[in-house]
C-alpha positions as CSV (number, residue, x, y, z in Angstrom):
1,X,-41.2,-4.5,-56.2
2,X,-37.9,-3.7,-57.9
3,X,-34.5,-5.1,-56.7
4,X,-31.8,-3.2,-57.1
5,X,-28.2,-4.6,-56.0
6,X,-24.4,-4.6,-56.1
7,X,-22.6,-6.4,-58.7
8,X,-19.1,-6.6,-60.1
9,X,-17.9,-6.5,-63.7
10,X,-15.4,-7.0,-66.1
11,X,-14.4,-3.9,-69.0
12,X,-13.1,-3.4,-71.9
13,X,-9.2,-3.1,-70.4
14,X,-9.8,-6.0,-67.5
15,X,-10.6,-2.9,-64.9
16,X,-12.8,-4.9,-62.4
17,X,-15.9,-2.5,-62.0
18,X,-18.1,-1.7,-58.8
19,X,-21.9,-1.1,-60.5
20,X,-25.3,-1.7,-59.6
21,X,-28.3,-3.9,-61.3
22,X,-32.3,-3.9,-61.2
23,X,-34.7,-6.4,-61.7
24,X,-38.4,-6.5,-61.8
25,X,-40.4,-8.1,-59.4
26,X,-40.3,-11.9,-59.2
27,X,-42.4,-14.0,-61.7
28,X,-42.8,-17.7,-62.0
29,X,-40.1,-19.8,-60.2
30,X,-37.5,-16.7,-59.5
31,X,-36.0,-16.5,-56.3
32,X,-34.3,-13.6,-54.6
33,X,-31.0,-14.0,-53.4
34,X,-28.4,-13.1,-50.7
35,X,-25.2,-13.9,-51.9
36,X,-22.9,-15.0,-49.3
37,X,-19.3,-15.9,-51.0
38,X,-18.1,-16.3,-54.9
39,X,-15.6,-18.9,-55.9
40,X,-13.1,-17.0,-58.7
41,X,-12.4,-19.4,-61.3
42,X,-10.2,-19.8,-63.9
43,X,-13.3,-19.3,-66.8
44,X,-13.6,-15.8,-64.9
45,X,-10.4,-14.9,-66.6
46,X,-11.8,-15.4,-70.6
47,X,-14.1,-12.9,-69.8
48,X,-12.6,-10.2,-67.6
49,X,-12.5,-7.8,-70.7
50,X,-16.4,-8.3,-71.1
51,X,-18.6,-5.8,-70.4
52,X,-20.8,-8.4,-68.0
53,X,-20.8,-9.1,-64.4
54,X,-18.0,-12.0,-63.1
55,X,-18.6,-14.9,-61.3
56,X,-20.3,-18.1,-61.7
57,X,-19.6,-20.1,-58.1
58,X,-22.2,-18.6,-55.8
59,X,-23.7,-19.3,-52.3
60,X,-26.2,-17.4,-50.7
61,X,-29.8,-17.6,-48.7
62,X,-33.1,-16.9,-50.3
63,X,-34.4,-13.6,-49.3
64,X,-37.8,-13.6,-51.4
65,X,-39.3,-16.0,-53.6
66,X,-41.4,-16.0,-56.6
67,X,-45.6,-17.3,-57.2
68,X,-44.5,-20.7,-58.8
69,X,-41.3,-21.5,-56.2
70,X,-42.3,-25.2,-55.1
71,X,-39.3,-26.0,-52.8
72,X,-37.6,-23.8,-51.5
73,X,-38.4,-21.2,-48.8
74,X,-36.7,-18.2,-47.0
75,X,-33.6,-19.2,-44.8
76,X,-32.6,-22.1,-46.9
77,X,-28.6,-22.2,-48.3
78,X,-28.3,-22.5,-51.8
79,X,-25.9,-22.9,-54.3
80,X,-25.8,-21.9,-58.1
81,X,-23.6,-22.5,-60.5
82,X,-22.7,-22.2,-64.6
83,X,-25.9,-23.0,-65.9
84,X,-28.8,-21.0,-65.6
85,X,-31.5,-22.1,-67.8
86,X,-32.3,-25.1,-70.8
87,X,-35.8,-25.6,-72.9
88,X,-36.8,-28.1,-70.6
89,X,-38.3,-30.3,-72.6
90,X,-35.8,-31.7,-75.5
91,X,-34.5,-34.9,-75.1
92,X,-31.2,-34.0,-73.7
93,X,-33.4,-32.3,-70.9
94,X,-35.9,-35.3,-70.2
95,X,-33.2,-37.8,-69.9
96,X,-31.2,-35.7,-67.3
97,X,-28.7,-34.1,-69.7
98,X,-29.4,-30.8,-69.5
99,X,-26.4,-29.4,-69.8
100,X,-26.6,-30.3,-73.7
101,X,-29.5,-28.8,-74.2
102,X,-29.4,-26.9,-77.9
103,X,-31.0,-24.0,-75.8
104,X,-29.3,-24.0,-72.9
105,X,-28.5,-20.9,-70.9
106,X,-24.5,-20.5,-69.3
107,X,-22.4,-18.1,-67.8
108,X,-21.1,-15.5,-70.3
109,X,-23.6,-16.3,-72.9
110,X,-26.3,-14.8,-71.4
111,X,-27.5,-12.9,-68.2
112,X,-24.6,-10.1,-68.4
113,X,-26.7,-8.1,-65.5
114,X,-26.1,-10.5,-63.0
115,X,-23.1,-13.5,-61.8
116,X,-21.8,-14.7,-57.8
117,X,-19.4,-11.4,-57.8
118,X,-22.2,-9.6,-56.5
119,X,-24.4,-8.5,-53.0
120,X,-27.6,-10.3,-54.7
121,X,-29.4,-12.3,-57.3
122,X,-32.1,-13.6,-59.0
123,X,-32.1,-16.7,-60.5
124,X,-34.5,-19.6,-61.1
125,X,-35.4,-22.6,-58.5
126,X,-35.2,-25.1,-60.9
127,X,-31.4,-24.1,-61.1
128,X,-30.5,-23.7,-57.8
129,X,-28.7,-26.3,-55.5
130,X,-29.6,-26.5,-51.6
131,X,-26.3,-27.2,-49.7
132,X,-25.7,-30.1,-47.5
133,X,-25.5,-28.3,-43.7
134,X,-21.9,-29.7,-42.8
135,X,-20.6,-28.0,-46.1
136,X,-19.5,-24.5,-45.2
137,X,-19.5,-21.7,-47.9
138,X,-15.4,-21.5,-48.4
139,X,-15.5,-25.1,-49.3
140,X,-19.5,-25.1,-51.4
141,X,-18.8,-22.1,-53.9
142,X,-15.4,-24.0,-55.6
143,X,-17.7,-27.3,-55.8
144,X,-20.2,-25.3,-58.0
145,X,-17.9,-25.3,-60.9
146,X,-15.0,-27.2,-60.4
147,X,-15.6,-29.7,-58.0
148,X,-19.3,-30.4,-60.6
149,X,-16.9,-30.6,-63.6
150,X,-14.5,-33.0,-62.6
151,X,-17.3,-35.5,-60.4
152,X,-19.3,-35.6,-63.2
153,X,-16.3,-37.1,-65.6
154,X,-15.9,-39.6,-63.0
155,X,-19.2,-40.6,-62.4
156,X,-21.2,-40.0,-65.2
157,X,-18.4,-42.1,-67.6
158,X,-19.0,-44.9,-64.7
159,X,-15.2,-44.8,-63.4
160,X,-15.1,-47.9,-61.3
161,X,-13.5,-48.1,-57.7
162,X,-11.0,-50.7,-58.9
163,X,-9.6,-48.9,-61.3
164,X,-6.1,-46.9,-61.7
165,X,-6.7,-43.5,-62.4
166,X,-4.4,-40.5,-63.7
167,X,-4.3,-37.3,-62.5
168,X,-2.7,-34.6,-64.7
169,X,-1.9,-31.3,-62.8
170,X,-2.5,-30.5,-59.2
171,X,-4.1,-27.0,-59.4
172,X,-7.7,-26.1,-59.3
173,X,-9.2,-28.9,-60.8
174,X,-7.0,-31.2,-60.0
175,X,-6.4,-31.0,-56.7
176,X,-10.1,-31.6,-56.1
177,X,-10.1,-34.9,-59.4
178,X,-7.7,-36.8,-56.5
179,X,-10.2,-36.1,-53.5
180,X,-13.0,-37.3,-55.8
181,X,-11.6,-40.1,-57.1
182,X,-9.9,-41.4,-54.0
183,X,-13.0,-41.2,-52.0
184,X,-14.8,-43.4,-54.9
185,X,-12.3,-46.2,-54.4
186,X,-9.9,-45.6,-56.9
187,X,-6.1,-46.1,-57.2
188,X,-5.0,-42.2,-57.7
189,X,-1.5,-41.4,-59.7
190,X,-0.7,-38.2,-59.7
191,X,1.6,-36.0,-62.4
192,X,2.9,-33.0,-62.3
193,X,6.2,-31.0,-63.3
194,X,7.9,-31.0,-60.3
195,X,8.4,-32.7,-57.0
196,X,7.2,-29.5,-55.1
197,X,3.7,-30.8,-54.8
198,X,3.5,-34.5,-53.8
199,X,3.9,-33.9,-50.4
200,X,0.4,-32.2,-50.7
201,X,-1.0,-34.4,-53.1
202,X,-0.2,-37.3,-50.9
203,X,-2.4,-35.9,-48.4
204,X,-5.0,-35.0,-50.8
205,X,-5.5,-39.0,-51.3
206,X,-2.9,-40.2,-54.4
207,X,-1.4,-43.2,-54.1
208,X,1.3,-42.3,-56.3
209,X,3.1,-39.6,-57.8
210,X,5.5,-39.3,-60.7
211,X,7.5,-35.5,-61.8
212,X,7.4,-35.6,-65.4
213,X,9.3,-32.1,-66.2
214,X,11.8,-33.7,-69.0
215,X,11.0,-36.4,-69.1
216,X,10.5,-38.8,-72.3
217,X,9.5,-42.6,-70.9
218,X,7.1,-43.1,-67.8
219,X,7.2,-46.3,-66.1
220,X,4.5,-46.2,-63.4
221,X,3.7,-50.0,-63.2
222,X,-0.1,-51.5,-64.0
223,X,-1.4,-48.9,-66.6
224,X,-3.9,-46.3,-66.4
225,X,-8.1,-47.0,-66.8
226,X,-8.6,-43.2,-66.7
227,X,-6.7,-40.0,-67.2
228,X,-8.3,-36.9,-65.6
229,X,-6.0,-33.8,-67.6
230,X,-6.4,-30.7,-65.7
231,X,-3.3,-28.4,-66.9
232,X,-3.9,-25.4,-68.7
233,X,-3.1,-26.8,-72.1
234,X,-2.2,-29.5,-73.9
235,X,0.5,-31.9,-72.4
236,X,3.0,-34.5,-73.9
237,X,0.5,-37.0,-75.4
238,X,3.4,-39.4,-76.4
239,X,4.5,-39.4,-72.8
240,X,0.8,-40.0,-71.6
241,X,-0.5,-42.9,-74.1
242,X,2.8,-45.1,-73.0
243,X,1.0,-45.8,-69.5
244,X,-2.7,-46.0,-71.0
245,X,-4.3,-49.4,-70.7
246,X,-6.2,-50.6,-73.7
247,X,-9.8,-49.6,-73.9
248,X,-8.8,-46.6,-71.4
249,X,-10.2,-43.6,-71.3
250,X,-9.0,-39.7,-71.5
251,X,-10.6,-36.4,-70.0
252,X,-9.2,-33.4,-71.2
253,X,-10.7,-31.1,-68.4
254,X,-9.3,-27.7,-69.9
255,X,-9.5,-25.0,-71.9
256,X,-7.1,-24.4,-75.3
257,X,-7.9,-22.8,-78.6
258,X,-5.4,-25.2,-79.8
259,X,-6.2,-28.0,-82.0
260,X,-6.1,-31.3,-80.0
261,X,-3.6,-33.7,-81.8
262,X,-2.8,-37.2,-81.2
263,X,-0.5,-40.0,-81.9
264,X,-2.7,-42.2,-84.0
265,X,-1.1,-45.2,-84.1
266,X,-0.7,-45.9,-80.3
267,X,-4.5,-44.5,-79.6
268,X,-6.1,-46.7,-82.6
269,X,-4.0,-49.8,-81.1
270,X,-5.0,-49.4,-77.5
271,X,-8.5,-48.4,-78.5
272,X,-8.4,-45.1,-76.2
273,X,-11.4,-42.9,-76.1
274,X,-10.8,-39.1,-75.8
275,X,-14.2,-38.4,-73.5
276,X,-15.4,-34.6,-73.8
277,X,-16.7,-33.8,-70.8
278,X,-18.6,-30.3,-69.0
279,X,-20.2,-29.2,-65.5
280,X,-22.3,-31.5,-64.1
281,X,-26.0,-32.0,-65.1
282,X,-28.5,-30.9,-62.1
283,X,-29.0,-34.3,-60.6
284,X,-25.2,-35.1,-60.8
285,X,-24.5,-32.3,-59.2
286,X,-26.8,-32.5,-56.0
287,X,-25.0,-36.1,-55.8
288,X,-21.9,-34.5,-55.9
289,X,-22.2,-32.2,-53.1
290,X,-24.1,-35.2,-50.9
291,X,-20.5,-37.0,-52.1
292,X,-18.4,-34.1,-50.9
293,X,-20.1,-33.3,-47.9
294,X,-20.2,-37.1,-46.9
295,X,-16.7,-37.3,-47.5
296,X,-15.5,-34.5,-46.7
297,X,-13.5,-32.8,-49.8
298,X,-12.7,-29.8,-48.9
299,X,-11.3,-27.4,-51.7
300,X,-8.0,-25.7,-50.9
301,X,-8.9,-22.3,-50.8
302,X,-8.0,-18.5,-50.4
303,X,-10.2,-16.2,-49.1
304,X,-10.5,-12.4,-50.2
305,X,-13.2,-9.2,-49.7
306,X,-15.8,-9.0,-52.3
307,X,-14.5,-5.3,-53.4
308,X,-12.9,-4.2,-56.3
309,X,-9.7,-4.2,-54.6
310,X,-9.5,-8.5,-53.3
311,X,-10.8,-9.5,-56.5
312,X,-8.3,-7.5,-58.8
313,X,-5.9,-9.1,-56.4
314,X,-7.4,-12.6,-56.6
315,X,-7.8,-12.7,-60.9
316,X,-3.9,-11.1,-60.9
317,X,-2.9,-14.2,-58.2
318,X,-5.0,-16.5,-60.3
319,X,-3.9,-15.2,-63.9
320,X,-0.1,-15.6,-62.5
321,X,-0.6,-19.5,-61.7
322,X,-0.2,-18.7,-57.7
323,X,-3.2,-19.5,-56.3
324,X,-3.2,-22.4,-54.4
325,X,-6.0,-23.4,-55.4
326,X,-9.4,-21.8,-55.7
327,X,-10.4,-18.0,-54.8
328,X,-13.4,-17.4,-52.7
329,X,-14.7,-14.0,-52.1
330,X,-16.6,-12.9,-49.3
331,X,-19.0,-10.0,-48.7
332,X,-17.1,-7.0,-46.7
333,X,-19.7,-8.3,-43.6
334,X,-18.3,-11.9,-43.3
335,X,-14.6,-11.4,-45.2
């Protein structure tokens, strides 16, 4: 049986493109997908002007499953995220770590026929996530990128409940790093430019907030254990490593083709550690959606119609910096 479906791509010019893929019948552990919303991240954006299909924050309900599927079965809700494939069997894979696999498979480097901007799938079981019931789709898709990305700096780096930690930006990732960490226990600051969003970030679980737009000195009290930096570059390190507490430790949660440069004196004398950090490996990640749906963090979200039409209008929204704060498209049927 061949499958044939709807997907959505990037081109060469950033012209989002209605088209169609087919695969072969299922083999092995495949599973058949119905694709039921499609978080629009900000990694969507590198690769608009790609000749592959978008989307990498996917819900959906199997339809069909392959010979070697063990667990799951028509009906169920899944999830699927960045990572596709690994080898399995290196030692980044038996221990858990996955995600550094030297073979592993992600979004944009492989499987161009297929992403979550689409009517249907088919990916493997082994990478597939089944969704709690109390979390809805509008709130799961966001989690299967950037909700797995910033959980898994917290927990996998052991961020303990009685510490301070920083937030940097209150955007996409951020919004959801003070949800996380304030539900873990955690004493949340929050930074940003402006005033215009603590009101918001209060309510999203910070404890403090501080507008740093011109500012040279910070004085925010007991230092930081953790700083979470989800802007879309680089900020002001020498304003950042005044309220870092010795041994402390730094993700830089974004994307710049900028060399990262640091103040070395104050970072070798409060022996900071600049943590890299990516999504979350498969058994982080099915904690972190128990974690979310337990506690209820909920991504800000706006909905739009999986067409060509909402998500041109979403990638524009989310290329300008006015999305507040993830995009989730929705088949025509349940927009």
């Amino acid at each position: 049986m061949m499958y044939t479906f709807t997907v959505f791509k990037g081109s060469k010019d950033g012209t989002i493109i209605k088209s169609t893929t087919t695969k072969p019948d299922l083999t092995g552990d495949q599973v058949y997908l119905r694709i039921t919303a499609s978080g629009i991240c900000g990694t969507d954006l590198h690769v608009q002007k790609a000749d592959m299909v978008l989307g990498h924050e996917g819900t959906g309900v199997v339809e069909e499953i392959g010979p070697q599927v063990k667990h799951l079965k028509k009906g169920d809700r899944i999830g699927f995220g960045y990572q596709h494939d690994s080898c399995g069997s290196c030692q980044s894979c038996l221990s858990g770590r996955e995600t550094f696999c030297d073979q592993r498979v992600w979004y944009s480097e492989a499987d161009y026929d297929q992403g979550s901007l689409a009517s249907h799938a088919v990916w493997r079981e082994a990478f597939l996530f089944k969704l709690p019931a109390a979390l809805p789709d509008v709130y799961a898709a966001p989690l299967m990128c950037a909700g797995g990305t910033v959980f898994n700096a917290l927990r996998m780096y052991d961020i303990q409940p009685t510490q301070r930690v920083g937030v940097v930006g209150v955007g996409g990732l951020g919004h959801l790093a003070i949800q996380f960490a304030a539900k873990m226990g955690c004493e949340v600051i929050v930074f940003s430019g402006t005033d215009s969003k603590k009101e918001e970030a209060m309510e999203l679980g910070a404890d403090e907030f501080h507008a740093v737009k011109g500012k040279k000195t910070l004085d925010i009290g007991r230092k930081l254990d953790c700083l979470v930096v989800t802007t879309s570059n680089h900020p002001d390190w020498n304003l950042y490593l005044q309220v870092m507490n010795h041994g402390s430790t730094i993700f830089p949660l974004y994307v710049s083709e900028e060399p990262l440069v640091l103040p070395s004196l104050k970072f070798l004398q409060s022996a900071i550690r600049i943590q890299g950090s990516v999504i979350a490996a498969r058994y982080m990640h099915n904690e972190m959606l128990e974690f979310a749906s337990h506690h209820k963090i909920h991504p800000v979200t706006e909905t739009f119609p999986m067409t060509v039409d909402g998500i041109t209008e979403a990638m524009k929204k989310l290329s300008e910096g006015k999305m507040r704060y993830r995009a989730v498209a929705f088949p025509e049927a349940a927009a």
